[in-house]
Each structure stands twice: as structure tokens, then as C-alpha cells.
N, C-alpha and C positions, 0 to 999 in steps of 0.2 A: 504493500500500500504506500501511498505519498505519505511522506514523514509528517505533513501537518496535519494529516487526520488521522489525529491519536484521541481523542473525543469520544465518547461513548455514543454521544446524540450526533454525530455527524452522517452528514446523508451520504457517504461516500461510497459507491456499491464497490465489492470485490469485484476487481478484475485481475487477470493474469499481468495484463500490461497498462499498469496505473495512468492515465493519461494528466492524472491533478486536477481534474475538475469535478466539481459534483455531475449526479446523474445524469442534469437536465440541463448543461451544458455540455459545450464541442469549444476547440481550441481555433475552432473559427467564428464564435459566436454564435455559433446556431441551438436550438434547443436538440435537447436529445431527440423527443419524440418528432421534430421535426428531421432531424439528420435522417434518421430509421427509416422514415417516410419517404424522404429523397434517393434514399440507397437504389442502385441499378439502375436509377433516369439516364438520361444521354446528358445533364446535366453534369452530372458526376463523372463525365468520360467516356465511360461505357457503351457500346450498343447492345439492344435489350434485345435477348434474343424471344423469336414469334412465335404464334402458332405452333406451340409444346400440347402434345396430347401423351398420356400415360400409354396408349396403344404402341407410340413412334417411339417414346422415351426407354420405355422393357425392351422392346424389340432390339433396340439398338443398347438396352444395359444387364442383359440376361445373360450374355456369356461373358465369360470371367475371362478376360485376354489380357496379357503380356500388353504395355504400352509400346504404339507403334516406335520402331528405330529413329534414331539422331540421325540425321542428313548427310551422308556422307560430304565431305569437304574434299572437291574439286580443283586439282592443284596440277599447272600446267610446268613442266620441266621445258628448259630453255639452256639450252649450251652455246655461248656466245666466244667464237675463235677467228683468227683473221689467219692466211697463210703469204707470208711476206716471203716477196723475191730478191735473191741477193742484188746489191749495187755494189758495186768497187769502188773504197774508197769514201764510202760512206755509212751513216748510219741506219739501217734497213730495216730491223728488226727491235722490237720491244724486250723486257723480259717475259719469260714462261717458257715451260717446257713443252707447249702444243705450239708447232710454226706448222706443220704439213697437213696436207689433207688424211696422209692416213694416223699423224698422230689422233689427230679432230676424232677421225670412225673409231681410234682404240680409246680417247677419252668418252664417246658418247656409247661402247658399249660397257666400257666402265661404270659410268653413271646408272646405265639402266640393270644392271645388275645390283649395285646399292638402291636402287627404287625398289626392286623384287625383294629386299633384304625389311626395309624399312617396310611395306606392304605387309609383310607375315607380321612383324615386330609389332604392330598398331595394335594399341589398347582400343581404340576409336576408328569411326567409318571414315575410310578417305580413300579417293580414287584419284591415281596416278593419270594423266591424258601420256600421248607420246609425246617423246620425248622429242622437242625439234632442236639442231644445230644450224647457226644464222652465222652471216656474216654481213647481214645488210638487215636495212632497215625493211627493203622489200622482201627479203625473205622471211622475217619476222611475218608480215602482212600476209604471206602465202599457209601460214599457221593459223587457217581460221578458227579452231578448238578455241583460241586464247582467250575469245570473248563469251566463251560458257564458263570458265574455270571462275574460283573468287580467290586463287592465290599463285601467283607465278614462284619458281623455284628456279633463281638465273645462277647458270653455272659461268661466270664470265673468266676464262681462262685466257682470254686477249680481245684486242677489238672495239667494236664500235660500242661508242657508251651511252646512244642516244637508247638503246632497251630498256634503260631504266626508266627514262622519260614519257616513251611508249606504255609500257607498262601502267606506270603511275597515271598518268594520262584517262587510261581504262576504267580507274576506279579501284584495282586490284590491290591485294595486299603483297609485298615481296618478300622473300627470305633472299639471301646472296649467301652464296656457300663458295667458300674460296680456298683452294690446297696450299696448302704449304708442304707436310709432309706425305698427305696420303693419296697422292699421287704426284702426275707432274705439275711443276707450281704455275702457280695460276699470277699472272701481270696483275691483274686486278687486287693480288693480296697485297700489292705494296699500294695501291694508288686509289684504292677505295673509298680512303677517308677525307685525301688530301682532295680528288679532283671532284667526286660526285658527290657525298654528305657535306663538304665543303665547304664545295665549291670555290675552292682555291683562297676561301677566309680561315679566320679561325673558329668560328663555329657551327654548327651547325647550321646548312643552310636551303634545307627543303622539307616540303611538308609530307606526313604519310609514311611517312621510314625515319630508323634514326639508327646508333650504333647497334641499337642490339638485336636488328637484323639482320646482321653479319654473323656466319659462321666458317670459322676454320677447321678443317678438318674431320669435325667431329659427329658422326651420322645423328649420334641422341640430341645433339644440340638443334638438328633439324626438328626431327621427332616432337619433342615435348614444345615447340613452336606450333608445329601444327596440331598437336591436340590441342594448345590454347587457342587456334583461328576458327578450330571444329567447332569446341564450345562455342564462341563468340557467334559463329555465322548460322550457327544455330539457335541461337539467342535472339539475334537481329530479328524483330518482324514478329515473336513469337504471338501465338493466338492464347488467351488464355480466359478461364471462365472465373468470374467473378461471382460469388453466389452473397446475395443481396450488394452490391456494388463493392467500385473500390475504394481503398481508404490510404491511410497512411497516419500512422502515430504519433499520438498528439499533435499532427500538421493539417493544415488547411487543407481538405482532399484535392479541390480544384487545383490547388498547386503541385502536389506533389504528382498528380495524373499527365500534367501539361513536361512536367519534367520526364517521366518514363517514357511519355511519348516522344520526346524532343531527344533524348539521349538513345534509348533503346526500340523505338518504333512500335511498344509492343499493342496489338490488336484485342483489345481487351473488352468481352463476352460477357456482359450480366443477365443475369435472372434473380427475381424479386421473391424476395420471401411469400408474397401474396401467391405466385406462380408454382413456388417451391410446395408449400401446404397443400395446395392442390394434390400436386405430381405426389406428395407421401400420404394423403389422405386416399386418392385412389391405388396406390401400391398396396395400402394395409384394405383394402374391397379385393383387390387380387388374390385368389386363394395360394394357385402358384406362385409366385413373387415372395407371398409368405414364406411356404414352404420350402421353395429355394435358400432364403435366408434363413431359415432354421437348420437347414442343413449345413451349409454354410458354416452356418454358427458352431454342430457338433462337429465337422472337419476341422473347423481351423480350433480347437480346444484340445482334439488329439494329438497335434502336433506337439513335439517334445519340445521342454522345458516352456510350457505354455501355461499360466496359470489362473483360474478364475476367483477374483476377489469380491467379485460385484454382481450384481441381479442379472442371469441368464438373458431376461426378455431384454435390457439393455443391446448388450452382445447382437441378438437376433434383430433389434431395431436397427443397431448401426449399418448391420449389412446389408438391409432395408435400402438404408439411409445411402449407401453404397453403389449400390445397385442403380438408383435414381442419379447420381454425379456421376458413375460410367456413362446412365444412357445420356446423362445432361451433356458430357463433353465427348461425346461422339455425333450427335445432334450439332454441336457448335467446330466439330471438326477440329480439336485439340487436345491437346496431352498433357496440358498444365489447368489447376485449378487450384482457387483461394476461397475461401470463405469470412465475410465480415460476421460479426457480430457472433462469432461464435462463443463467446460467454454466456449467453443471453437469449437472443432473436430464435436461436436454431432451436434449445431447449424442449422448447412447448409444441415446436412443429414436427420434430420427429419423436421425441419423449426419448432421445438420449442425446450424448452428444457426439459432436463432429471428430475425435479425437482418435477413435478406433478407423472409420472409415478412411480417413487421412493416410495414416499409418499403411494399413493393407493398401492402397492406393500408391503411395512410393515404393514400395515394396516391390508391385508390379511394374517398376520402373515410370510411372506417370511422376508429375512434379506437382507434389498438391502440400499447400500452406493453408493453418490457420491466420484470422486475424485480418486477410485482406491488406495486408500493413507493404505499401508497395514502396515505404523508403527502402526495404530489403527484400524484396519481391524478387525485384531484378537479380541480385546477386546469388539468391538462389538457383534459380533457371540458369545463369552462367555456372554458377560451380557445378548444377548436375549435368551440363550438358558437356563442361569440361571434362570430368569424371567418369562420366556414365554411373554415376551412383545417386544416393538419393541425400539430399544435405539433410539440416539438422537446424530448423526454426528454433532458436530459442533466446531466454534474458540473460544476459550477464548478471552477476551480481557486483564488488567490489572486492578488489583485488587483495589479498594480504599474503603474506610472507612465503612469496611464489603460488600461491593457489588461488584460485578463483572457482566456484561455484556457477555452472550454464544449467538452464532444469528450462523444460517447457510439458506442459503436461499432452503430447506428442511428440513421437519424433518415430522414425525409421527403424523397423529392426534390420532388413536388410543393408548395415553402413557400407560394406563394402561389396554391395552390388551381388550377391551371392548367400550370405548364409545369415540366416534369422536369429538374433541374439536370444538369450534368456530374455523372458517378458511375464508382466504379474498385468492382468487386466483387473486394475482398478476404476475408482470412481476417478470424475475430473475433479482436481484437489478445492478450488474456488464452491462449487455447487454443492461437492459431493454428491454427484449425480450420473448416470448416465453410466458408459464404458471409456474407457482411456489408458493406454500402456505406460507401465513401468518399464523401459527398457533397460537393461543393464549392459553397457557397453563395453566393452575388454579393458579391462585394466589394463596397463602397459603400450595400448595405444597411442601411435603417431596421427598427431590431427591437425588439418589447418581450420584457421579461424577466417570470416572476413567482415569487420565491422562497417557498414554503409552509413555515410554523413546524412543529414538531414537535405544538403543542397545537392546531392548527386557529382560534388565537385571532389572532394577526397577522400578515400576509404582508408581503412584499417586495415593491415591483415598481421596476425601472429602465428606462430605452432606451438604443439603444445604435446604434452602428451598425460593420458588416463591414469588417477592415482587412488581414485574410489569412486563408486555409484553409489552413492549411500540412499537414505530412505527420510530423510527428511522432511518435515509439514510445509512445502511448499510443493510447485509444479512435479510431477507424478518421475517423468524423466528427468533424471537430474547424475551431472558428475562433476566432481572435481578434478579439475586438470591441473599440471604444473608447467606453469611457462617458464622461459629464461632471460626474459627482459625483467626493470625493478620494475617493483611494485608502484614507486610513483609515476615512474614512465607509463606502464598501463593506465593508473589511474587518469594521468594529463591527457594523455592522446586521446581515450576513448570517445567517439562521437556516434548520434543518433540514440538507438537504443538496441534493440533487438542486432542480434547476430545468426549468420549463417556459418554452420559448421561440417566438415565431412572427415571421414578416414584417410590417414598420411597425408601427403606433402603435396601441394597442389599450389603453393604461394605463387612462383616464376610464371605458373601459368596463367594463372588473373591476374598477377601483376601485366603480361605480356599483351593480353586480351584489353587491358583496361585501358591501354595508351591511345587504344585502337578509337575508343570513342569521344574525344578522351578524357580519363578521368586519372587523379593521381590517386596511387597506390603506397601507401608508407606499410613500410614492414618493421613491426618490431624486435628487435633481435638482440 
């Protein structure tokens, strides 16, 4: 709770993420009941999606499917060589170890041999185009694939340096891979920084690329680039369903919606509680629907280390509840879903809560958050999409003597994209109501963090790793991790509120991703 309402008579309602106001205010002046009211309009952002019938809704949320695949990232390789002929007497020749045309064919079947290396290697979807070798601007041109790809891979081993400009030009994102030792050396390892980042000043002097688009030598330094442009370009554009609108934490919704949209383009889907009640009022008239969920509900309780704390019918509502946000975000043709007002609103309309359906819903690799809270919306969608795992919505607490306390009463048992943690289905800790997991996450866990500013201009990000899941009277998931930055440095830097968190090491690659739109990225270390 806000530390001023310590008050016995204070009208303060529990919620998981205190916003400081009483009930019947909003941080933008609005009344509660009028916010509620407004939720899902196009006012709020949103478009409301139509003509929802229970028929169209089951049809499309009755079978239990795996969330559609991440997008493969489309990445055109480019080998840039020139073959200079001798002059007597003069200077003819640059440096690098490709001058000939058959060096060129044994560099580029080099190259495509590391592409079939790096293809197996991917943790993530991405499609290599062919590989083309240029020595002109019009042979570039003769490379028409280039304008389907969203990332060129330039091997500039000599040559013409307008590719880069070509490229950039396009819209595209570049990586520059330059040999030094593991192959023949490439002219462009000496000249990279001086003539084209440059541009013959001393700092940096183009947009869209910067140093650490350059790689030497080293195939993972590729790699872990391109799972961060995979996430990214998977991210861009995302459709996602809002259920009773969108919001954003203790912020002005209108503002923070005009930001998501302005930075991350995302397409965002409401449906109104009014519609909602509906869609669960005729789920529970479905005799199957029911029955489905009940079964459901005894499958997923035999699963091992699965534990029931809480009122059975709960459990069977949730997957109810379930059930109607598959068919919602198959109707709305996406794979990400938020729910507002999930303290409260959802409560009375499904008679359990949101916290269980959630859960099983990332699990199946979908991207589903409570809260609505889209100052950190976004960065979840990017870390699952950089991962392929499913993050971890929750509150910080305040930092002490290397630990910090994260609990949100949902989170993922699946953390690392595969195996279902221990879990205790309790109540949600606020209502004590409904179904909500205890997840217990590995102790000894590598984790990264990423804390979102309120202005979408600077993020947070830490690692950390798992030191207890204890059981505590607050949010149902909850651990203590141990960071290695101080204690006041976490405490200063911290901004926004809410964080997203996932399994091991992922920082390089949102840092990587985040320049892209751009946003700074501070790491603390």
C-alpha cells in the first residue's frame, strides 16, 4: 500500500500496484467509476473489437494450441570485394586478403558455410536469403531479395563503400562482420570506423548504425545480434488485446498509449468488460465449455509438483475464463494479451480471477500480462520475443544488503520456455479470492531484469540471480534475488514501477534492440 494510508478509516482499496490515490480517483483526474467506464473506447487508444458472439468466440477458443511462432527475421548476406589490376609503378591495390575473383568465390563459399553453421546454432527463427557478392552499386541492384529482408549482413572485405548507404537508405538494419583472423583480412577492418561511422571526423557521424554493429571475427557476436533484431522486429507492429482497455501506472492512459504507439507501433485490441460478461455469462449456458474446463481443470492438477490451495470451482472458472481470451485473441488475430483492472473489474464477471488463466496462457508461449500497465507492456513483448520465453510481470520492492524482493501474484511456470516449475494454486493474495500460482523458481538462477521509465526514454536493466522463493503475505509469486551493483545505486537509478523479468542473460540483447528505437539502456553492474 502507499505509505500515507496507514489510517484505519482510509478509503484506500488494496491493490497489487498502489497507484496513491483513493478509489475514486485516477492520476489523471478522472473519477474511478468514470475511468472503468471509459476503458476499451477508441478514446483510450484502442480499437474495440465487433460483433463477438460466444458461437465465433468457443469455436475459435476450444482447442488448446501452442501460441502461433515468432516471425522469422529475414537477413540478406552481402559480400562486398573489388579485384584490382596491377599498375607498374604505382599504387593499385588496397589492403585485404581477397584481390581475385577466385579469392571472392572461396570467400563467399566461406561465408555460406558459416551461415549453415549459424542457421543450426539459432535459438530463434531467422532465414538466411542468398548470399550475393557485389562489386558495384549495380550489382547490388541486381539483388532484388534485398528489399524483402529487415537486416543486411555486409561482408565488406574491399570495395565500394557506397552498400552501406544503399542499404541504410532501404530502411534496413546492418550488422558489418569484418576478419581479421578468421579468414583472409578484410580492408574494411582497418577503415570502418575512420571512413564510414566517421566519416573522416571524430565522431560518430551517421544515423541507424553505430560501433557496435561491427563484428570481428566472431560468428556469436553475429548470433546474439540477430536474436536481438528477431525480438525487436517482432515486437514492431505487435497486435495485442487489451481486455477492458489500456492503461499505464499511475500515468495518464492517453499519454502513455500515444507513447507505445509512437515508439513501438503496437496495434492494440480492446474488449469491454460489458462484452466480456457476456462472452462468460454464455460460456457458463455452454454445457460443453463447462465440461471442457473441468477437465481441464482435473489434467492440469495431475501434473506433478502441482498443488491445490484454493476452491476447485475457482481453478475450473479460470479455464473458463481461458478459454474465452484464446477465442478473444484468435478473433483479434494475436498472440499477446493484457488485462486492466484485474484487481477488481474481472472479479464479479468471471467469479475468479485472471491470474491462473494468465499463467497457463504464457506457458503456451502466448504473451499475456496483468494490469494493462503499458509503461512495461512493451518490454515484455520484447524480452519474450527476444527469448522465446515467457517474462515475469512483477513489483520490485527496495533494495537492501544485495537483495531485493520481485513477487507479483502471476507469473510463468514455464521460465525457460520448457519445463513447468513447482507451483501451489492459491488465492490472489489482495482479495483472497479466486485461483493464482505460487510459482517457485530455481534457486540459483541466472536472471535478467528490465526496469521501463515512465517516459519510454531510459530503461533499467540488471542481473541477478535466485537466492529464495519464500512465502510471504504479499503477491502469491514472489523471490528474492541477489544483485551485484550497491544497494544505493539500485535504489537511485530505479524508475517507473513495475518490472519485467526472464531466465539468464538477455541484457546485450535489449540493450542492442533498444538503440534501434531509440531508447537508452543503462545496465547496472
Amino acid at each position: 500500500m502507499c505509505p500515507h494510508d496507514s489510517h484505519h478509516d482510509s478509503p484506500f482499496e488494496p491493490r497489487c500496484c498502489p497507484a496513491c490515490h483513493g478509489p475514486e480517483s485516477s492520476a489523471a483526474g478522472l473519477t474511478r467509476r468514470g475511468f472503468l467506464g471509459g476503458l476499451g473506447t477508441a478514446a483510450f487508444g484502442g480499437v474495440a473489437l465487433s460483433g463477438l458472439s460466444w458461437a465465433s468466440v468457443s469455436a475459435a477458443g476450444a482447442d488448446v494450441e501452442p501460441a502461433p511462432p515468432r516471425r522469422p527475421l529475414v537477413v540478406k548476406p552481402i559480400l562486398v570485394y573489388s579485384t584490382p589490376s596491377r599498375r607498374p609503378k604505382a599504387s593499385w591495390r588496397s589492403w585485404g586478403g581477397i584481390q581475385t575473383q577466385d579469392e571472392a568465390n572461396a570467400e563467399a563459399a566461406r561465408i555460406s558455410a558459416e551461415l549453415d553453421r549459424l542457421q543450426k546454432k539459432a535459438d530463434f527463427p531467422v532465414t538466411f536469403l542468398p548470399l550475393v557478392a557485389i562489386r558495384s552499386e549495380r550489382e547490388l541492384e541486381a539483388a532484388g531479395d534485398l528489399a524483402t529482408a529487415d537486416t543486411a549482413l555486409i561482408y565488406p572485405s574491399g570495395g565500394w563503400s557506397g552498400v552501406f548507404d544503399v542499404v541504410a537508405g532501404m530502411g534496413k538494419d546492418m550488422i558489418v562482420f569484418c576478419r581479421h583472423k578468421s579468414g583472409p583480412v578484410y580492408l574494411w577492418y582497418e577503415i570502418i570506423s575512420p571512413r564510414y561511422l566517421r566519416k573522416h571526423t571524430d565522431r560518430l557521424a551517421v544515423e541507424g548504425m553505430d560501433f557496435g554493429d561491427v563484428v570481428v571475427d566472431d560468428q556469436d557476436e553475429i548470433l546474439w545480434r540477430l536474436r536481438a533484431l528477431c525480438g525487436l522486429h517482432n515486437t514492431i507492429g505487435t497486435r495485442i488485446l487489451a481486455v477492458g482497455g489500456p492503461g499505464g501506472w499511475s500515468q495518464p492512459t492517453d499519454v502513455i498509449v500515444d507513447l507505445v504507439k509512437n515508439r513501438w507501433k503496437l496495434d492494440i485490441q480492446t474488449v469491454t468488460y460489458a462484452d466480456l460478461g457476456k462472452l462468460i455469462g454464455a460460456a457458463r449456458q455452454d454445457e460443453t465449455a463447462v465440461a471442457r474446463a473441468r477437465r481441464r481443470t482435473d489434467e492440469y492438477l495431475k501434473i506433478p509438483n502441482t498443488t491445490l490451495e484454493t476452491e476447485k470451482i475457482f481453478v475450473e472458472n479460470a479455464f473458463l475464463l481461458e478459454e474465452v481470451f484464446r477465442g478473444l485473441m484468435k478473433e483479434a488475430d494475436c498472440r499477446a494479451i493484457t488485462v486492466n483492472s484485474c484487481m477488481g473489474t474481472i472479479m464479479p464477471v468471471s467469479e475468479t480471477t485472471a491470474c491462473l488463466p494468465l499463467m497457463t496462457l504464457n506457458d503456451d508461449g502466448y504473451l499475456a500480462f496483468c494490469e494493462s500497465d503499458f509503461v512495461v507492456v512493451p518490454s515484455g513483448i520484447l524480452m519474450g520475443n527476444i527469448t522465446g520465453r515467457p517474462p515475469f510481470l512483477h513489483n520490485p520492492t527496495y533494495p537492501h544488503d544485495g537483495i531485493i524482493t520481485l513477487a507479483h501474484c502471476t507469473a510463468p511456470r514455464k521460465m525457460d520456455g520448457k519445463t513447468l516449475e513447482p507451483v501451489r494454486i492459491v488465492t490472489h493474495y489482495e482479495s483472497d479470492y479466486g485461483a493464482a500460482p505460487k510459482v517457485d523458481m530455481r534457486v540459483g538462477q541466472k536472471l535478467t531484469h528490465v526496469n521501463p521509465d515512465f517516459d519510454a526514454k531510459h530503461w533499467v536493466g540488471l542481473s541477478s540471480e535466485i537466492v529464495d522463493h519464500p512465502f510471504l503475505p504479499i503477491c502469491r509469486s514472489q523471490i528474492d534475488v541477489r544483485f551485484s551493483c550497491g544497494d544505493d545505486v539500485l535504489a537511485e537509478k530505479m524508475v517507473g514501477f513495475h518490472w519485467m523479468t526472464v531466465y539468464d542473460d538477455y541484457l546485450r540483447e535489449v540493450g542492442y534492440a533498444l538503440k534501434k528505437i531509440p531508447i537508452e539502456f543503462e545496465v547496472l553492474e
